[in-house]
PAZA-439145 format. One line per field, with one value per residue (C-alpha): residue number from 1; residue in one letter; x, y, z. Coordinates in Angstrom, 3 decimals. Last residue first. Example, Ala and Ser with C-alpha at 12.3 -4.5 7.8 and 13.67 -1.06 7.14 Angstrom:
REM PAZA-439145
num = 2,1
residu = S,A
X = 13.670,12.300
Y = -1.060,-4.500
Z = 7.140,7.800
***
This chain:
REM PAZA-439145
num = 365,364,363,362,361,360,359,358,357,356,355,354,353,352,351,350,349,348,347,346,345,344,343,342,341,340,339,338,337,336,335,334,333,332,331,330,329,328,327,326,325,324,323,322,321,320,319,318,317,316,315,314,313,312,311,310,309,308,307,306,305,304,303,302,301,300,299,298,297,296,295,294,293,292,291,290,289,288,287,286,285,284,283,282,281,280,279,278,277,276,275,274,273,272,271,270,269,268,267,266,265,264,263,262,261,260,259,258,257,256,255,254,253,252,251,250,249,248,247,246,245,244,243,242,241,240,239,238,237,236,235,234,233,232,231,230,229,228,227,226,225,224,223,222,221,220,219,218,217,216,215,214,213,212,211,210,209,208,207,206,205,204,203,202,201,200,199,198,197,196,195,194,193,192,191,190,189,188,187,186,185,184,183,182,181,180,179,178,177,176,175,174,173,172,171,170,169,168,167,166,165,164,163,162,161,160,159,158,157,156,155,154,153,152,151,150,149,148,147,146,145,144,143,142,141,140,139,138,137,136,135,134,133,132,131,130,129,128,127,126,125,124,123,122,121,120,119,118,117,116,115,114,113,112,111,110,109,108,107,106,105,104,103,102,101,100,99,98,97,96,95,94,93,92,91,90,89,88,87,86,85,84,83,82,81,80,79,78,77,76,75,74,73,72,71,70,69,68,67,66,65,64,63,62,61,60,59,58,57,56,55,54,53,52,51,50,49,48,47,46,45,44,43,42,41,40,39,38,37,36,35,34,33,32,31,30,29,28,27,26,25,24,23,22,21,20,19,18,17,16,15,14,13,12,11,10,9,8,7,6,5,4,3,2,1
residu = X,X,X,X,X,X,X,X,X,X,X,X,X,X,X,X,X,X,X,X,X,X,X,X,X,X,X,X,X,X,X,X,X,X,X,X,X,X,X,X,X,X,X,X,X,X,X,X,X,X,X,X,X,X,X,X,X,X,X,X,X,X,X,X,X,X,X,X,X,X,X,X,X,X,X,X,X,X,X,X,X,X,X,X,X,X,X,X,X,X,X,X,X,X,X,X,X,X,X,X,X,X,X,X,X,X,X,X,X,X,X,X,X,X,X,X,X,X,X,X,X,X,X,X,X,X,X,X,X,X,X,X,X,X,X,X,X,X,X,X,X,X,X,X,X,X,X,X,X,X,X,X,X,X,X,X,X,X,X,X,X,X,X,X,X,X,X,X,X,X,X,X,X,X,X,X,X,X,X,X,X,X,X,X,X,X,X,X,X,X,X,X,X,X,X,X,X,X,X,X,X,X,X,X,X,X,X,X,X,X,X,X,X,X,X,X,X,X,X,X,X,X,X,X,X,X,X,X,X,X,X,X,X,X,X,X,X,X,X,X,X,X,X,X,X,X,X,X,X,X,X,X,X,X,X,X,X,X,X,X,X,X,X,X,X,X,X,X,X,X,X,X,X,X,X,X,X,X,X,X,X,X,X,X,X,X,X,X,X,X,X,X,X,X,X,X,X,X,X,X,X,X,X,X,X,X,X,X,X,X,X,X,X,X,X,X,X,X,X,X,X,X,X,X,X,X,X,X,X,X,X,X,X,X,X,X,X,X,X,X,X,X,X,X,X,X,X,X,X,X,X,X,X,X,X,X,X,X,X,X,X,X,X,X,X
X = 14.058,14.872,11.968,9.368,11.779,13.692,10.233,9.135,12.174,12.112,9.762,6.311,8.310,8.730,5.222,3.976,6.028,4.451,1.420,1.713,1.299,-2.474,-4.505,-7.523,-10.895,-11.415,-14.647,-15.950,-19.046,-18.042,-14.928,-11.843,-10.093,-10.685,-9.315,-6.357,-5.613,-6.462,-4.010,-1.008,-1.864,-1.338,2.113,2.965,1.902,4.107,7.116,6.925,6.938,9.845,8.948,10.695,10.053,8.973,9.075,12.610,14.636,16.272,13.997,14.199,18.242,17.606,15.098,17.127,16.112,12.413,12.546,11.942,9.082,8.525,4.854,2.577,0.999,-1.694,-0.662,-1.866,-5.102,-8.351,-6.375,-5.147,-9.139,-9.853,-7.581,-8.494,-12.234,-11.447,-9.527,-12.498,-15.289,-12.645,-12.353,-9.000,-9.172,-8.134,-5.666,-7.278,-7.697,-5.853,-5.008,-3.350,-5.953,-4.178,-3.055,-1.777,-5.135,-7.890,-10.869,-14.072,-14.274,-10.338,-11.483,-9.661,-10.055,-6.101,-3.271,-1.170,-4.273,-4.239,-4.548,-5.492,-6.997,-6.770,-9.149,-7.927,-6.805,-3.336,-1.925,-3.696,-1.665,1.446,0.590,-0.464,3.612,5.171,3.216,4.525,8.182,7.304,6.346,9.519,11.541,14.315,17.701,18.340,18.649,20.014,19.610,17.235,14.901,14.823,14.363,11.449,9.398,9.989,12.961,11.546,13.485,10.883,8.504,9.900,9.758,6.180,5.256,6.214,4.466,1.399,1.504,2.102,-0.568,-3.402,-2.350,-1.910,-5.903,-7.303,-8.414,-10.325,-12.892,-16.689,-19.875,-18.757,-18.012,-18.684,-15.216,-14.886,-15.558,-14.548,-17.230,-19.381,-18.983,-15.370,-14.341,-13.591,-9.934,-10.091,-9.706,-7.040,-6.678,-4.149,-2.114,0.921,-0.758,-3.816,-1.683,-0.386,-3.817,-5.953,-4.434,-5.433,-8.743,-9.308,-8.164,-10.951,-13.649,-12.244,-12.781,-15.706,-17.420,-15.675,-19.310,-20.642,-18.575,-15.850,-16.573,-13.778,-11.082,-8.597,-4.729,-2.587,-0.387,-0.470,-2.563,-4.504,-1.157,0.605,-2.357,-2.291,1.251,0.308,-2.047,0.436,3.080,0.385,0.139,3.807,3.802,0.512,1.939,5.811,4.250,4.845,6.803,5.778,9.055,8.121,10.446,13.745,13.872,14.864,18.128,18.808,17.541,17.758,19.997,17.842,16.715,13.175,14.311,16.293,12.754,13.624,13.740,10.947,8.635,10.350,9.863,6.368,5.694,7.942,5.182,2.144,3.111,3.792,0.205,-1.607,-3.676,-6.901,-7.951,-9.400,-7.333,-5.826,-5.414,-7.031,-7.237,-8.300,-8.363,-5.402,-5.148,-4.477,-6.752,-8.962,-9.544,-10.861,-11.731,-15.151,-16.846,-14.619,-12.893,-13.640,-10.866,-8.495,-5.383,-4.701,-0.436,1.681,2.931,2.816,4.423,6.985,7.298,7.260,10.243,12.564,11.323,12.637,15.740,16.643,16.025,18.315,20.879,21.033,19.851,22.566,22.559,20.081,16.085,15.182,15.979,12.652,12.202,9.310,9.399,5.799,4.554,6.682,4.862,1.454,1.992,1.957,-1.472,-3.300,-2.278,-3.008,-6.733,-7.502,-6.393,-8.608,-11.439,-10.913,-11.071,-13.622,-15.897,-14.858,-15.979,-12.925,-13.891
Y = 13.278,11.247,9.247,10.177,10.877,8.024,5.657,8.199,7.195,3.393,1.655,3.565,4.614,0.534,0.055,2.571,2.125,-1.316,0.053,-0.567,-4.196,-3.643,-4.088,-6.917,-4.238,-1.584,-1.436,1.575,0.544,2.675,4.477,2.874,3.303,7.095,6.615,4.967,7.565,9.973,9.050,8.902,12.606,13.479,11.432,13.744,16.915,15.924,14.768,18.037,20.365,18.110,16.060,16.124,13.247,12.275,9.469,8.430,9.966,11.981,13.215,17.017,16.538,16.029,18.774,21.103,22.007,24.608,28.317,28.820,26.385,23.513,23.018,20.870,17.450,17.196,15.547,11.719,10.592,12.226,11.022,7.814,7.214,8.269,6.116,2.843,3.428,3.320,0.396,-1.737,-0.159,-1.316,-5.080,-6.951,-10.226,-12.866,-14.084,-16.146,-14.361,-10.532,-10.335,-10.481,-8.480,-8.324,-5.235,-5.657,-6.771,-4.885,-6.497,-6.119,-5.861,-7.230,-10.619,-12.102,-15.191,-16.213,-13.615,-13.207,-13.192,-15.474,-15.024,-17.055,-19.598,-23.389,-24.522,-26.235,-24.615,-26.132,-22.256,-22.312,-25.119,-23.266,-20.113,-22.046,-23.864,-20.265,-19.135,-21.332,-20.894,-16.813,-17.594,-19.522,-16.474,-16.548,-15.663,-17.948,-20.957,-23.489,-26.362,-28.559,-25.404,-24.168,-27.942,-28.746,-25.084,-25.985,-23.974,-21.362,-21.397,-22.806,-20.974,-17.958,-19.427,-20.545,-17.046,-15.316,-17.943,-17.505,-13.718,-13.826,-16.409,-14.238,-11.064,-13.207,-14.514,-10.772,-9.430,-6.218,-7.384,-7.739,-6.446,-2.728,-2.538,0.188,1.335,4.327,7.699,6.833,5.126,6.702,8.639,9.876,11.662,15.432,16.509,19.847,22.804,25.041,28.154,26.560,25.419,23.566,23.156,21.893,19.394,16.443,16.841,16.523,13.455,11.991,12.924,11.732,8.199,8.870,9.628,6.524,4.443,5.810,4.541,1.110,0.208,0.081,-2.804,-2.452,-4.370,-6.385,-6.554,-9.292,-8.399,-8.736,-5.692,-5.342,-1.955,-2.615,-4.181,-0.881,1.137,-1.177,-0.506,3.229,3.046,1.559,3.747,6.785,4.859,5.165,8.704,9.432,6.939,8.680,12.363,14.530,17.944,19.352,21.809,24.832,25.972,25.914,29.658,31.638,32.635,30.048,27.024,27.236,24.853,21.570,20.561,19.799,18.216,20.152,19.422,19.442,15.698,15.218,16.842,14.989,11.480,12.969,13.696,10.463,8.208,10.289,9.619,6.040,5.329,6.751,9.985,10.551,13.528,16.717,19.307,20.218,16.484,14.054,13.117,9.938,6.729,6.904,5.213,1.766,-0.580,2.400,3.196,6.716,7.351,6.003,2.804,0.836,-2.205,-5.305,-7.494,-9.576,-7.566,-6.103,-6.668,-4.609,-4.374,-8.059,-8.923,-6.319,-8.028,-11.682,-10.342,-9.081,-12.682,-14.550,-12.779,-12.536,-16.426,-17.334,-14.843,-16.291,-14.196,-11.131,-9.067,-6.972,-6.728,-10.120,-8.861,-6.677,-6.522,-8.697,-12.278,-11.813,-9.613,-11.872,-14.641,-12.251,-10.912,-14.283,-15.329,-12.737,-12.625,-16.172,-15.352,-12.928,-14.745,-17.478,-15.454,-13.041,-15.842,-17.860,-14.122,-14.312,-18.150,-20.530,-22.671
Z = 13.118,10.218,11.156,8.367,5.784,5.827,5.918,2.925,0.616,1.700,2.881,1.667,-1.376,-2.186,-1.641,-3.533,-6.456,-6.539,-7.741,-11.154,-10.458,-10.425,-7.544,-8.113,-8.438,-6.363,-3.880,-1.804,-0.037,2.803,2.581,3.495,0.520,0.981,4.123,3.150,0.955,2.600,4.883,2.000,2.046,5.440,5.558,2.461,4.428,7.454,5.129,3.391,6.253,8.468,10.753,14.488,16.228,20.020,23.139,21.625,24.124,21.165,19.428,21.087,20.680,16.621,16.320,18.096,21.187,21.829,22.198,19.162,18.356,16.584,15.743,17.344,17.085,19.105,22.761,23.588,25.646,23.153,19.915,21.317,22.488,18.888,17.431,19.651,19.187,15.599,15.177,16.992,14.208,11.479,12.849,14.299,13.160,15.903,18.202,21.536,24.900,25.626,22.971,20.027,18.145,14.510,12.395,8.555,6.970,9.032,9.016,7.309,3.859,3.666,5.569,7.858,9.240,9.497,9.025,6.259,3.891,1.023,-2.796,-5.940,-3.893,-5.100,-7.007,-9.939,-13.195,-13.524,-13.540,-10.362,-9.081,-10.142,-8.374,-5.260,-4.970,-5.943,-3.172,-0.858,-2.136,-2.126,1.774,2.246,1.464,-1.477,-1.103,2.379,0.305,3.440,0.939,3.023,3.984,-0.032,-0.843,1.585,0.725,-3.073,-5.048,-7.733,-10.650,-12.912,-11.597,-12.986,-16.638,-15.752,-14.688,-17.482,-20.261,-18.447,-18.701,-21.937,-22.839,-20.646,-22.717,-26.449,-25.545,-24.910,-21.582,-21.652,-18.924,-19.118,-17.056,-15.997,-11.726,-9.721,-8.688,-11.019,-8.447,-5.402,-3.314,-1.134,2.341,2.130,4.864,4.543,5.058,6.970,5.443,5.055,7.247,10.109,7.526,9.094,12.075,9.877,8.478,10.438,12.735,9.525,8.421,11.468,11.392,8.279,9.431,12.484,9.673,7.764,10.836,11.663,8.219,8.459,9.602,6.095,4.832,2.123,-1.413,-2.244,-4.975,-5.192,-4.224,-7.483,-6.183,-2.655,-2.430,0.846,2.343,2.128,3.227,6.296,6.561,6.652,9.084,11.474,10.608,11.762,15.025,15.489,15.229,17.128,20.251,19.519,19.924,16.904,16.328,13.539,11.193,9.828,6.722,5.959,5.559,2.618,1.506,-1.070,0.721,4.525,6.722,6.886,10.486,9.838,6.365,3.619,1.150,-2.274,-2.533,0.066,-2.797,-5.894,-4.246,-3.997,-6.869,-8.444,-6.258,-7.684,-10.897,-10.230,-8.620,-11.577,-10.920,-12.404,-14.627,-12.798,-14.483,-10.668,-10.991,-9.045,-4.917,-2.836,-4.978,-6.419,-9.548,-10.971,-8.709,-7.961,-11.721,-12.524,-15.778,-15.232,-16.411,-14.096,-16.550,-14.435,-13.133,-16.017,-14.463,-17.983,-19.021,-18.945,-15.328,-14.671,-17.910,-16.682,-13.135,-15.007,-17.308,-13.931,-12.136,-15.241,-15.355,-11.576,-11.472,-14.624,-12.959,-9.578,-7.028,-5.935,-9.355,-8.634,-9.903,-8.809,-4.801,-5.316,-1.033,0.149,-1.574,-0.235,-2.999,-6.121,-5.409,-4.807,-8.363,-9.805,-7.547,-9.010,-12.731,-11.963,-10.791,-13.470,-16.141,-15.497,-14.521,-18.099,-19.876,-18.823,-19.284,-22.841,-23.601,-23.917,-27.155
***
C-alpha cells in the first residue's frame, strides 16, 4: 500500500513537471481556438486540475503560504493575499489610472508622473523577470542562502526610489531579514488518492497530444515550442516513476538558493550562474552612476517627446507604485533563509500581468 508521505512525493513531482509543460509553452495558446481542439481541451482541463488541485509540498503552519500568497504585504485585516487577488488589484489600479499623460479625471488632476533613466528602467525589467521565473508555477521550493541579504536590501532600494518621490513622507521599504511568515515547513501534505489520480488523468490526456521534439521539427508544428515537447517527454517519464527531474533550470548550474534564474554572466570568459552578492554590486554601482528617478516637472516636454530618444520614460503614479510593489516582492522572496514550497498554479496571473497589463503600463511612456 502507497504510504502517505509516497504519496504526496509522487504527486508532488508530476504536479511539478505538468505545470512546467505548460510554463515553457510560454504564452496560454490552449486557451484560444488556434491549437487543435483535442490539444486546447486537454491543456484547458490540465490548467484547472493544476489550479485545484494541492501541489503535494508541505502545508506552512501559518496562514500565510508563499507558494499561494504573496510573500511581501497582507491585508489591512492582516489575512494573506492570494496571487489572483492581488493581480485584479492591480489590474484595477492601472485601470483607473489616465497614464502620465492622461487628461484629468473629473476635474482633478492626472496626477504626478516619474521620470526614469533607461539603465534604472531596464534594470527594474530585469528584476522583474527574475520575479517572474521565481513564481513559475510547479517550480520546487528552496531554501535561499544567507548572502542574498544585500541583494534584497539593494531590491528594497529600488522600490524605494520608484516611490519615495511620489511620497516623500512615507517610509522606506524595509528589507526582509527572516522568512515570511508560513514557509517553515509542517511534516505531511494534504494530498488525497482522487487529487494525485486527477491530476494524472489531466496530464496523460494532454500528453497525448503532445508531438515529440523529432516530429514537431519534421512536421514544421510551429504551435507548440520544443521546450514544452521536451518537457512533455520528462513529464511522461515521471509519470513512469523513474528518476528523471521534475524541473530544470533554463540555464545550466544554477541553483535558485543561490543564483539568479533569469540573469546569466555571459562574460567576459566562460557563461555561468550569476550569484545574488554579484547582482548587488551591479545595482548599487547603477544606483551610485545613473540619475534618481525624478518627478516630471513643468517646465519639462511632454511625457511622450521627453521618451522619445529612448535614454528615458515617463511612468505614470500607479505604474511607479505598482513596479515598487512587485519589488518587494522579489525582495521579500529574496530574504535570507526564506523558503516557499513548489509554486502553485494560481500564480499564473502573475505572469501573464507581468507581460501584459503592467509591461503596457510600464513603457507606455
Amino acid at each position: 500500500m502507497t504510504t502517505k508521505p509516497d504519496l504526496a512525493e509522487s504527486h508532488r513531482r508530476l504536479y511539478s513537471a505538468a505545470a512546467r509543460m505548460l510554463w515553457v509553452q510560454g504564452d496560454p495558446v490552449w486557451r484560444g481556438d488556434f491549437w487543435p481542439p483535442e490539444r486546447a481541451r486537454s491543456w484547458r482541463d490540465l490548467e484547472a486540475c493544476l489550479s485545484a488541485v494541492p501541489t503535494g509540498d508541505a502545508i506552512p503552519p501559518g496562514p500565510l503560504d508563499p507558494a499561494r500568497h504573496l510573500a511581501s504585504r497582507r491585508t489591512p485585516e492582516g489575512h494573506p493575499i492570494p496571487f489572483g487577488d492581488a493581480v485584479r488589484a492591480w489590474e484595477a489600479r492601472l485601470d483607473a489610472d489616465p497614464g502620465p499623460s492622461g487628461a484629468p479625471d473629473d476635474g482633478g488632476p492626472s496626477g504626478p508622473a516619474l521620470v526614469l533613466d533607461d539603465a534604472r528602467r531596464s534594470a527594474v525589467v530585469a528584476l522583474l523577470a527574475e520575479l517572474d521565473e521565481r513564481l513559475a508555477p510547479g517550480r520546487p521550493g528552496h531554501p535561499v542562502a544567507q548572502d542574498a541579504a544585500d541583494l534584497a536590501q539593494a531590491v528594497c532600494e529600488a522600490a524605494d526610489s520608484l516611490r519615495l518621490p511620489l511620497a516623500p513622507d512615507g517610509a522606506g521599504t524595509a528589507p526582509a531579514t527572516a522568512p515570511p511568515l508560513g514557509t517553515a515547513a509542517a511534516p505531511s501534505a494534504r494530498v488525497a488518492e482522487a487529487d494525485r489520480a486527477r491530476l494524472r488523468d489531466a496530464a496523460r490526456a494532454a500528453l497525448r497530444t503532445v508531438p515529440g521534439r523529432a516530429d514537431a521539427v519534421e512536421n514544421g508544428d510551429f504551435s507548440i515550442r520544443i521546450a514544452a515537447c521536451d518537457a512533455a517527454a520528462d513529464l511522461a517519464r515521471v509519470d513512469e516513476d523513474d528518476n528523471t527531474p521534475e524541473w530544470r533550470e533554463p540555464r545550466t548550474g544554477v541553483d535558485p538558493g543561490r543564483h539568479l534564474v533569469h540573469a546569466y554572466r555571459w562574460g567576459p570568459g566562460e557563461a555561468r550562474p550569476l550569484s545574488f552578492p554579484e547582482l548587488a554590486g551591479d545595482l548599487r554601482a547603477l544606483h551610485a552612476e545613473a540619475p534618481p528617478p525624478r518627478l516630471l516637472g513643468p517646465d519639462d516636454p511632454p511625457p511622450g517627446d521627453l521618451a522619445e530618444g529612448g535614454t528615458r520614460t515617463v511612468l505614470s503614479r500607479e505604474a511607479a507604485l505598482v513596479a515598487a510593489e512587485l519589488l518587494e516582492e522579489l525582495a521579500a522572496r529574496l530574504a535570507p533563509g526564506a523558503r516557499a514550497g513548489t509554486i502553485h498554479f494560481t500564480a499564473y496571473p502573475v505572469h501573464l500581468f507581468l507581460k501584459g497589463r503592467f509591461q503596457r503600463a510600464f513603457t507606455a511612456g
